[in-house]
C-alpha positions as CSV (number, residue, x, y, z in Angstrom):
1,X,-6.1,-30.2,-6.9
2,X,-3.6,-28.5,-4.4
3,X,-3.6,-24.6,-5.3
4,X,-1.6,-22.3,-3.1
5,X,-3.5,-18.9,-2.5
6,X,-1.2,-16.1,-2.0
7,X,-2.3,-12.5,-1.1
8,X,-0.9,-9.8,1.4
9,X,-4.2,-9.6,3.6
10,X,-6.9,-12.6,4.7
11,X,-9.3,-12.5,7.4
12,X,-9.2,-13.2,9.9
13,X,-5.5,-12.2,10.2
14,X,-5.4,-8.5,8.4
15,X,-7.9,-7.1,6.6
16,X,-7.5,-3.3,4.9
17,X,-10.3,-4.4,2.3
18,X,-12.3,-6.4,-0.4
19,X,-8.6,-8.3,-0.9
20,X,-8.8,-9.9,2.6
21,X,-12.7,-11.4,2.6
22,X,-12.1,-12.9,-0.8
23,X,-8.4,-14.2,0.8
24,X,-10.2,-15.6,3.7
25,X,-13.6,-17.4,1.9
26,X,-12.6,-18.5,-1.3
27,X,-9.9,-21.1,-0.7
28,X,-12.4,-22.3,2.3
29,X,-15.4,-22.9,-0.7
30,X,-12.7,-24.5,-3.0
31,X,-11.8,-26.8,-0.3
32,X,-15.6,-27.5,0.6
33,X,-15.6,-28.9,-3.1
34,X,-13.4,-31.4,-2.3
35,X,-9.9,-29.6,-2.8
36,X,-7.1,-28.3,-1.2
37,X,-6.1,-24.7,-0.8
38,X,-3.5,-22.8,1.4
39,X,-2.8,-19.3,1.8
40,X,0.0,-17.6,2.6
41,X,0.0,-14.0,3.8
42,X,3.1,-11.8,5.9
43,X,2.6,-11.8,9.6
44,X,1.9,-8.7,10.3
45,X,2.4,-7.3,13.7
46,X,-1.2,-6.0,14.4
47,X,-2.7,-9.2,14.0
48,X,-4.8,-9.7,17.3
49,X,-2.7,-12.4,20.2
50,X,-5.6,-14.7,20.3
51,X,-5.3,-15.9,17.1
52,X,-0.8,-15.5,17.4
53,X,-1.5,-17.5,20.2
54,X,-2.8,-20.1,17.9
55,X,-0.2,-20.2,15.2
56,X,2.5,-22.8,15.1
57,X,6.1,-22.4,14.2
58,X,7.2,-24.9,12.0
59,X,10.5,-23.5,10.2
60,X,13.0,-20.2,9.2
61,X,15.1,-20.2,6.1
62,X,16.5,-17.3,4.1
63,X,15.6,-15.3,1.3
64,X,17.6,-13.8,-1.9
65,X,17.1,-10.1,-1.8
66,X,19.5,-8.9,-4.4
67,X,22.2,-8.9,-3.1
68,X,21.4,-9.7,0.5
69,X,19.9,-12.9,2.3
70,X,16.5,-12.0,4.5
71,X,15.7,-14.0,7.4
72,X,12.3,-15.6,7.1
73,X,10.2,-17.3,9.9
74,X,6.9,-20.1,9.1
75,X,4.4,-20.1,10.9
76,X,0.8,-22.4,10.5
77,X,-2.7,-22.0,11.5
78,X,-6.1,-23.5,10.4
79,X,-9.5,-21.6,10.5
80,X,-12.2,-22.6,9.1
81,X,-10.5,-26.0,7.3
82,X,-7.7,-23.6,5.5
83,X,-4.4,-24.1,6.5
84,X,-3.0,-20.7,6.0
85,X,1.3,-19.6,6.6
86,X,2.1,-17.0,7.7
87,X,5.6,-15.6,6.9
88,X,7.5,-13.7,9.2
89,X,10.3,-10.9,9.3
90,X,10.0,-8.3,12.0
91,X,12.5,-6.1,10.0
92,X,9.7,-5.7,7.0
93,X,6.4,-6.3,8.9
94,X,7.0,-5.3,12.5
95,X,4.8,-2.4,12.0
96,X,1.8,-0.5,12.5
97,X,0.1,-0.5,9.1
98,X,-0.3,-2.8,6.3
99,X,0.8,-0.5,3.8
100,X,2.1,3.0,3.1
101,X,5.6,2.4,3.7
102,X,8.7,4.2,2.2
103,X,10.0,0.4,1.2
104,X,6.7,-0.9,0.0
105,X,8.4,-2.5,-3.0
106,X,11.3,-4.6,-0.9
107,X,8.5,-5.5,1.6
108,X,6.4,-7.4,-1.0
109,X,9.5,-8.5,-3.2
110,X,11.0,-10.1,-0.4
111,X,7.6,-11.6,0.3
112,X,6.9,-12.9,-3.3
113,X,10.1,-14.5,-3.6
114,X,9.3,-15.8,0.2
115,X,6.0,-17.6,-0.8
116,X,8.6,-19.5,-3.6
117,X,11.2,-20.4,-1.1
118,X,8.7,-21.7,0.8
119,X,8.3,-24.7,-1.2
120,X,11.2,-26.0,-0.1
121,X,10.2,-26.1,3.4
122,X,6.3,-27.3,3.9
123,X,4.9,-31.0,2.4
124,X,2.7,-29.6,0.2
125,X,3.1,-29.5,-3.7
126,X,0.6,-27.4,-5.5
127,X,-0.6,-27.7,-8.8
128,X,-1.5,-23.8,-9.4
129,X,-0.2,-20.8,-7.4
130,X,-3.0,-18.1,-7.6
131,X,-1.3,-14.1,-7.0
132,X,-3.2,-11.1,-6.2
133,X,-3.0,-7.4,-6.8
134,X,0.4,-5.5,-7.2
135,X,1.7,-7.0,-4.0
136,X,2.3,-10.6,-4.7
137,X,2.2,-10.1,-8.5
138,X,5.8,-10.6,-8.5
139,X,5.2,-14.3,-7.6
140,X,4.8,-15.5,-11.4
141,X,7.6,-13.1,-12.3
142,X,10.5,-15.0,-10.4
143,X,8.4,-18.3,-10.8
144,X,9.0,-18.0,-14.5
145,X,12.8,-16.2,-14.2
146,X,14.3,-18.4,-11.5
147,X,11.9,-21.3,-10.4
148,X,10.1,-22.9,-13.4
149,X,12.8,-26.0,-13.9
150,X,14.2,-26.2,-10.1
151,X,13.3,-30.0,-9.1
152,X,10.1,-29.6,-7.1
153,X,8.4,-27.0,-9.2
154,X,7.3,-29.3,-11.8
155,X,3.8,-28.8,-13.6
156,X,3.4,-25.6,-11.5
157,X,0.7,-23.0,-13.5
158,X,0.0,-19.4,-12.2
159,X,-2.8,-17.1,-11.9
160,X,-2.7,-13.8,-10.9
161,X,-6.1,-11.8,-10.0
162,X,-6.1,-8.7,-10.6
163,X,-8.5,-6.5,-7.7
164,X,-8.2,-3.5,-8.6
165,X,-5.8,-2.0,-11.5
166,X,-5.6,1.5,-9.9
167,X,-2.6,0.3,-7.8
168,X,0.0,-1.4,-9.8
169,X,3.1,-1.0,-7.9
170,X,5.1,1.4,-10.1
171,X,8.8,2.1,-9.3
172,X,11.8,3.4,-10.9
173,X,13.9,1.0,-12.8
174,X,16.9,0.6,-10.4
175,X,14.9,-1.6,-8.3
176,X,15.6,-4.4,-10.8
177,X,19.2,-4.8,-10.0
178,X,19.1,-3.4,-6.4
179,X,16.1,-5.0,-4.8
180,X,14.7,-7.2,-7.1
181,X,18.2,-9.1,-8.1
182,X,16.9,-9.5,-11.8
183,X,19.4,-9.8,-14.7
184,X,19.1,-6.6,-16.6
185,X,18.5,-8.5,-19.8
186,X,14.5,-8.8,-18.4
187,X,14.1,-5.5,-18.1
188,X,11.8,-5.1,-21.0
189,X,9.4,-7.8,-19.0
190,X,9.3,-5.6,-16.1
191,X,9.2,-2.1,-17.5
192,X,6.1,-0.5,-18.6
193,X,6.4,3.6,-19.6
194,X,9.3,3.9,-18.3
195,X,8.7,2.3,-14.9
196,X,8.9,-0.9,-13.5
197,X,5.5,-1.9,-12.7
198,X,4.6,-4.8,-10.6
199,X,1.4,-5.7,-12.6
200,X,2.5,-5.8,-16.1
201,X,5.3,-8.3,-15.1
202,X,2.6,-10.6,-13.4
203,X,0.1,-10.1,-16.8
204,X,2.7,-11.1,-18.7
205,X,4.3,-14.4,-17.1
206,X,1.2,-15.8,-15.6
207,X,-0.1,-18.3,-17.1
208,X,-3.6,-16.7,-16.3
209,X,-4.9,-13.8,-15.8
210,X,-8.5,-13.1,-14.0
211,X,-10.2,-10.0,-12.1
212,X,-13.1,-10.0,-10.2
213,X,-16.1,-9.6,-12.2
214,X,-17.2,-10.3,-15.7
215,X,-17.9,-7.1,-16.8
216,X,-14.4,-5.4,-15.2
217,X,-12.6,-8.0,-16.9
218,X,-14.1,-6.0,-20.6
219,X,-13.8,-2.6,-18.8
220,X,-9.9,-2.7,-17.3
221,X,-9.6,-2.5,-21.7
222,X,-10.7,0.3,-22.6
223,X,-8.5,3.9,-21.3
224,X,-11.4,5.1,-19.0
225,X,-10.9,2.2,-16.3
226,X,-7.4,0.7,-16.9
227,X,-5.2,3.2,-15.9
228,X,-2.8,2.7,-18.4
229,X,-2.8,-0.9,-18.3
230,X,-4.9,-1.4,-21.4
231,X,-2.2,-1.6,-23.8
232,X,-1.1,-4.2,-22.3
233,X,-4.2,-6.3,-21.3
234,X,-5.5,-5.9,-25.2
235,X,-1.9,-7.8,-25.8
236,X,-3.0,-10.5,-23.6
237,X,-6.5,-10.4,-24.1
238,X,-6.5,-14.2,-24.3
239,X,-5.1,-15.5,-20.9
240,X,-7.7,-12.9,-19.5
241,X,-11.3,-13.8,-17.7
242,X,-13.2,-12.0,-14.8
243,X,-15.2,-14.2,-12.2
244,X,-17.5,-12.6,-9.9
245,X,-16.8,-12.5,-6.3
246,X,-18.9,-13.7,-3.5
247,X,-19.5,-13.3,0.4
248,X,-19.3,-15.2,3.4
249,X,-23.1,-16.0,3.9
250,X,-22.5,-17.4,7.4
251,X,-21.2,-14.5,8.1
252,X,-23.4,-12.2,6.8
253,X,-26.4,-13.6,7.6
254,X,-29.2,-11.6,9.0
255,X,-30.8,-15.2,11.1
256,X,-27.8,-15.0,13.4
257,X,-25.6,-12.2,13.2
258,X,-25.4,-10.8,16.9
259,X,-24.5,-7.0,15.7
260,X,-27.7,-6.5,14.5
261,X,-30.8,-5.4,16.8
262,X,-32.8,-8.0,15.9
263,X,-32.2,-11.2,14.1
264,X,-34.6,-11.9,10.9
265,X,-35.2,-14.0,7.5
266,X,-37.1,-14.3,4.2
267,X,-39.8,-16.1,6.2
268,X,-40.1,-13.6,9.3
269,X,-39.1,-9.7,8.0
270,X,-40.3,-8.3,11.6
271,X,-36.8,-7.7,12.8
272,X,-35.6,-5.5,10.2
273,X,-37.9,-2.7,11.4
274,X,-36.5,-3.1,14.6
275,X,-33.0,-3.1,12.9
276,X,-34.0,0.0,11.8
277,X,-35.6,1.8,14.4
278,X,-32.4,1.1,16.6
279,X,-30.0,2.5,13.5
280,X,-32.3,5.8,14.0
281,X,-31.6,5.7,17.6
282,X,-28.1,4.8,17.8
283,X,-27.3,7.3,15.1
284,X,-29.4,10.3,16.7
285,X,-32.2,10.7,14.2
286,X,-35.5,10.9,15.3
287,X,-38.2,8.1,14.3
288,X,-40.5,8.5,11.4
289,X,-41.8,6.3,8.5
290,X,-38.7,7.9,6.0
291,X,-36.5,5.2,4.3
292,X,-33.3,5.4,5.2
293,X,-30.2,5.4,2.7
294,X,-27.1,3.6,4.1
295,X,-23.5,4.7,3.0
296,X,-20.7,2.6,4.4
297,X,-17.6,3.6,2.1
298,X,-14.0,5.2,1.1
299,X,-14.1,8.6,0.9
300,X,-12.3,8.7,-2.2
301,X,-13.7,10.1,-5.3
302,X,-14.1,6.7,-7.6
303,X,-16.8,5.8,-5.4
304,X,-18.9,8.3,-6.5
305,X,-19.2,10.7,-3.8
306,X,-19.0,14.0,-6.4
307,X,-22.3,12.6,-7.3
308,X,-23.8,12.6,-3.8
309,X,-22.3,15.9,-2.8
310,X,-23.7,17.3,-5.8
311,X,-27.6,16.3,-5.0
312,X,-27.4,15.2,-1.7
313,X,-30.2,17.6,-0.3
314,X,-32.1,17.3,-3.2
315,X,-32.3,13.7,-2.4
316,X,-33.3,14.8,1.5
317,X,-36.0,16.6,-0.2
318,X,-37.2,14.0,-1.7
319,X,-38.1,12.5,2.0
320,X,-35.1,10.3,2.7
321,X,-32.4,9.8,6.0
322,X,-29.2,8.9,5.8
323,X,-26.9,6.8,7.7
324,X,-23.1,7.1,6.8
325,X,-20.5,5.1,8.0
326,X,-16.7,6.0,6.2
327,X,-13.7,7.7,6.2
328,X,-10.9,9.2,3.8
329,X,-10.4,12.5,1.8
330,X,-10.7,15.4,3.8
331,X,-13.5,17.2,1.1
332,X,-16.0,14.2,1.9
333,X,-15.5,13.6,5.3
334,X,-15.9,17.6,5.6
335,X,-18.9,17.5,3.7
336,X,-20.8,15.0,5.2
337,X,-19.6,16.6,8.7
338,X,-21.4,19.9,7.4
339,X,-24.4,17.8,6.4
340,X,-24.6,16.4,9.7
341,X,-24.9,19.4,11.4
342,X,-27.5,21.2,9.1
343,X,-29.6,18.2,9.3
344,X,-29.3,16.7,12.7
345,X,-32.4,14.4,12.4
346,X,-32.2,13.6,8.9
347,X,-28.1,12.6,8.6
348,X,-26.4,10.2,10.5
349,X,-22.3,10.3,10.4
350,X,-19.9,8.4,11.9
351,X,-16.3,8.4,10.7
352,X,-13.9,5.6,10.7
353,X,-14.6,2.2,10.3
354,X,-16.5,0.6,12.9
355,X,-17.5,-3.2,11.6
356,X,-20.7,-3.6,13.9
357,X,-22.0,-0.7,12.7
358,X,-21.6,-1.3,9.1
359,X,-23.7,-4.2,9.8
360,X,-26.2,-2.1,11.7
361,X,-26.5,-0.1,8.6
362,X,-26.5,-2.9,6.2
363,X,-29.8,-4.6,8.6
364,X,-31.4,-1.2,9.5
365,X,-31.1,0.8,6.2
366,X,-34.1,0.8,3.5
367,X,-31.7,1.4,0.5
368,X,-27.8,1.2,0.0
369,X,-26.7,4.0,-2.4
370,X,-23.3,3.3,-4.9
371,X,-22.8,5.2,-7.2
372,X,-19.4,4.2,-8.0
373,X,-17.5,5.8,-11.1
374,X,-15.5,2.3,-10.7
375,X,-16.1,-0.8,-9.2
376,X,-14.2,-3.9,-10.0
377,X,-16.5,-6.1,-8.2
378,X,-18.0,-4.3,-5.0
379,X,-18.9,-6.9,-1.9
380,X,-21.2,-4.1,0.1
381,X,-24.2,-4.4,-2.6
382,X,-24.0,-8.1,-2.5
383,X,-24.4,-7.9,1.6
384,X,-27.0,-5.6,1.4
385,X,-29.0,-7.4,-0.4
386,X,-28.2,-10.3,2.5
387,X,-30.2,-8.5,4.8
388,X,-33.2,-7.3,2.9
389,X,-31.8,-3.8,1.6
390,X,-31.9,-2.6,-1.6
391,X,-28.9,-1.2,-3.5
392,X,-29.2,2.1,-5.9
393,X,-26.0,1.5,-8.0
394,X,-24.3,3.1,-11.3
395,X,-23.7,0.4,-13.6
396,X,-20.3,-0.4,-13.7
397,X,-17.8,-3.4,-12.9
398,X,-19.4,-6.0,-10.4
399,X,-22.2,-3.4,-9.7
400,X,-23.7,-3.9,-13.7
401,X,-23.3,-7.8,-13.3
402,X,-25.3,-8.3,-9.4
403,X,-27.9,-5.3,-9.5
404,X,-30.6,-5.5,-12.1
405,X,-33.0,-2.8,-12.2
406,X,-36.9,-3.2,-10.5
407,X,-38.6,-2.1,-13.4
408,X,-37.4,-5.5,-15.0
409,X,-38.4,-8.6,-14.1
410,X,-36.7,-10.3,-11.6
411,X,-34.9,-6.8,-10.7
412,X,-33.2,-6.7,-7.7
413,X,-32.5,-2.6,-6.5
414,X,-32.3,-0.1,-9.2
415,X,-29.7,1.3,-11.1
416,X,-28.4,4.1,-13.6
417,X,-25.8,4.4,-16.4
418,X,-24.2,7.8,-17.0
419,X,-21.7,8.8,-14.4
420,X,-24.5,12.2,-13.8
421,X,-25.9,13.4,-10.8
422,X,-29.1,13.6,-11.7
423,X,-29.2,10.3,-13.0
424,X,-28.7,8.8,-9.2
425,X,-31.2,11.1,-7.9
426,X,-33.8,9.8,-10.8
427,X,-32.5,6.3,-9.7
428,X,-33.1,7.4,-5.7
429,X,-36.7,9.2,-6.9
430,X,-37.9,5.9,-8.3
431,X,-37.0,3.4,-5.2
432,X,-39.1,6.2,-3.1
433,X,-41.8,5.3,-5.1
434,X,-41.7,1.9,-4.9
435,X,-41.3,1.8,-1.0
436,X,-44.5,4.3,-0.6
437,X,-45.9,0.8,-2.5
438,X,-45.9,-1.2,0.1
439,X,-46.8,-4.6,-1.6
440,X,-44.3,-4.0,-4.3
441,X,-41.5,-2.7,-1.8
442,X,-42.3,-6.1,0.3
443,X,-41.6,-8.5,-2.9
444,X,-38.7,-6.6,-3.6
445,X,-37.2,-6.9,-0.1
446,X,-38.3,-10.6,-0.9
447,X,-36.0,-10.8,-4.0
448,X,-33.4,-9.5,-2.5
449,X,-33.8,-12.0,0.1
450,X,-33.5,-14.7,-1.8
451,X,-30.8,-13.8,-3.8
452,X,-27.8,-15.9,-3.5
453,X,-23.9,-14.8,-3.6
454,X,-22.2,-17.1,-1.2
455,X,-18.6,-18.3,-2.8
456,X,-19.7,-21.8,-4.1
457,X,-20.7,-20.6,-7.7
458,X,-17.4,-18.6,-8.0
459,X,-15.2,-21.5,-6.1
460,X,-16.5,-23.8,-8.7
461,X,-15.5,-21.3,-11.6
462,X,-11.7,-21.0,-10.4
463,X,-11.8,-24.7,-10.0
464,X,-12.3,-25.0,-13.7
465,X,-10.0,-22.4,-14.6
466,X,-7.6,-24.1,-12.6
467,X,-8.3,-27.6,-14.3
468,X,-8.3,-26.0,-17.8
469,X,-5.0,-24.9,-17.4
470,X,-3.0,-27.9,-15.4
């Protein structure tokens, strides 16, 4: 099958978050199984010269904005056997950022009806266009308004993936005749409370609809997680289905990955102590047989962090060091700054994002605390469990379908339900048991080990998703 995979961020162009790994893995496992899939992101002005330098220009044409035509440039590059394009206009993404612009909405409307146009231009027919999140969900919209019977659109299906419902690109209703160049009489396809909003649209004229986990695909319908979307998602309940994401395992991959202090495997554990021992160092703690929570996160409330202010030296009392890596709302970052410097030998901070560390923490750390109040699918728990570490995770979203609790069989980290302090530090108190067992800690570093998440399972999901629907 040819599927076109179209998404506003893919390693190893841009990356902002979860959006971009799955962008830049899964069309490389669907093409492993013996299909062809291309993506299409913006070009973006921050994306690093040596891979610009790479690229290849192969075309410009224009594209309706409303009213007005928009320049458009093509370029191509390959990495790891994908053939991505990369559309260009300096006017919409010449800039420094991704998002978080004033004109957000003509940005990605120019570049939905873009990744259309586009057909046109390149030899490649696809059988299924695949959209994702708020900003290419208008990509089925004008598929099904403007493209659906244009000669060379033939037999086209879409799916759009939903990553997380939080952000569904809500505007006022004059974009549809100023920006969007709608007729008015669809304006009940693209309103939703009074707003146009980016998502419904998409829900509604895909052919598909799928989210990232099997368990946020029956959350993202009931109130507490949908953000208003559930109205419509019980509606169209039947186009809906939620595959689980996966990693890179070549890149994460604790045999070879050169950030880490020392390389190691299920078959030879010795380096992750000295993983850890140079986490302590490099993140000024002193030595000591402790285990070591990592956080690498948001600082942003959904991710539970209310929960870990609220116990956090409770859970230092119960003989545990921290290594934090993250950045975000000033309240967190504040607090973790203050926790830093009551307990200089017990908390490690750094803010920002700094990728080599993150994978010092995921190698170094004993445990890997989330305690999210949402998590559509979560990648960091997955990773962890990559090198050796054991996640402590609410059950919720991707968390509730990849952790399973030690004190069943086959458990793989340990977990809570209730969205309740105290229920994370009973969760925290029980893996400090288990690792002061030191046979039972070793066969459940040995699960976790073995556990396997790479994007195969998953490519092979969309694959029949794709088929059932063509």
């Amino acid at each position: 099958m040819n599927i076109l995979y179209t998404a506003s961020e893919a390693i190893p162009y841009a990356a902002s978050g979860g959006l971009a790994d799955v962008a830049g893995s899964l069309p490389a496992a669907i093409n492993a199984l013996g299909h062809d899939c291309r993506v299409v992101i913006p070009y973006y002005s921050q994306i690093r010269q040596e891979l610009k330098d790479q690229l290849s220009y192969v075309t410009n044409f224009t594209v309706p904005v409303a009213w007005r035509n928009q320049y458009c440039g093509v370029f191509t590059g390959h990495v790891n056997g994908v053939t991505y394009y990369l559309l260009d206009n300096e006017y919409y993404f010449q800039r420094n950022g991704l998002y978080g612009f004033y004109d957000d909405a003509e940005r990605f409307i120019f570049f939905s009806r873009a990744v259309l146009e586009l057909l046109h231009y390149i030899d490649f027919h696809p059988d299924i266009i695949n959209a994702n999140d708020w900003q290419t969900a208008l990509v089925p919209v004008y598929f099904d308004i403007f493209y659906r019977y244009q000669q060379g659109y033939e037999d086209i299906k879409t799916v759009f993936t939903i990553h997380n419902i939080q952000y569904q690109g809500q505007y006022g209703l004059e974009l549809i005749n100023d920006i969007m160049g709608i007729p008015l009489y669809h304006t009940d396809l693209l309103s939703y409370d009074g707003d146009v909003n980016f998502m419904k649209s998409a829900i509604e004229t895909a052919d598909r609809v799928t989210t990232v986990s099997p368990s946020y695909a029956w959350e993202i319908l009931d109130p507490w997680y949908s953000h208003g979307m559930d109205r419509e998602l019980v509606h169209k309940q039947y186009k809906l289905s939620g595959i689980l994401n996966g990693i890179d395992t070549n890149i994460y991959d604790p045999a070879t990955d050169k950030c880490i202090a020392k390389n190691y495997s299920l078959n030879n554990k010795l380096g992750k102590s000295v993983c850890k021992k140079k986490l302590l160092d490099e993140m000024g703690m002193s030595g000591g047989k402790e285990p070591v929570i990592g956080i690498v996160s948001r600082f942003v409330s959904h991710k539970g962090l209310d929960l870990i202010k609220y116990v956090f030296e409770d859970i230092l009392r119960a003989g545990y060091k921290f290594a934090i890596l993250g950045s975000g709302e000033k309240i967190y970052e504040d607090f973790f700054e203050e926790m830093h410097y009551r307990y200089p030998d017990r908390v490690g901070l750094r803010l920002g994002f700094v990728p080599e560390l993150s994978r010092k923490i995921y190698a170094g750390a004993d445990m890997f605390l989330m305690p999210s109040q949402s998590e559509p699918c979560g990648l960091a728990q997955m990773i962890a469990l990559r090198y050796g570490t054991i996640p402590i995770v609410r059950e919720t979203g991707g968390l509730r379908d990849t952790i399973h609790d030690a004190g069943d069989k086959g458990g793989n980290g340990f977990t809570f339900k209730s969205y309740n302090a105290h229920d994370m530090l009973d969760a925290c108190i029980r893996a400090r048991a288990y690792y002061d067992n030191r046979m039972n800690w070793g066969a459940l570093v040995n699960t976790a080990l073995r556990q396997d998440f790479s994007w195969t399972n998953s490519a092979k999901q969309y694959i029949s998703l794709y088929e059932d629907i063509h």
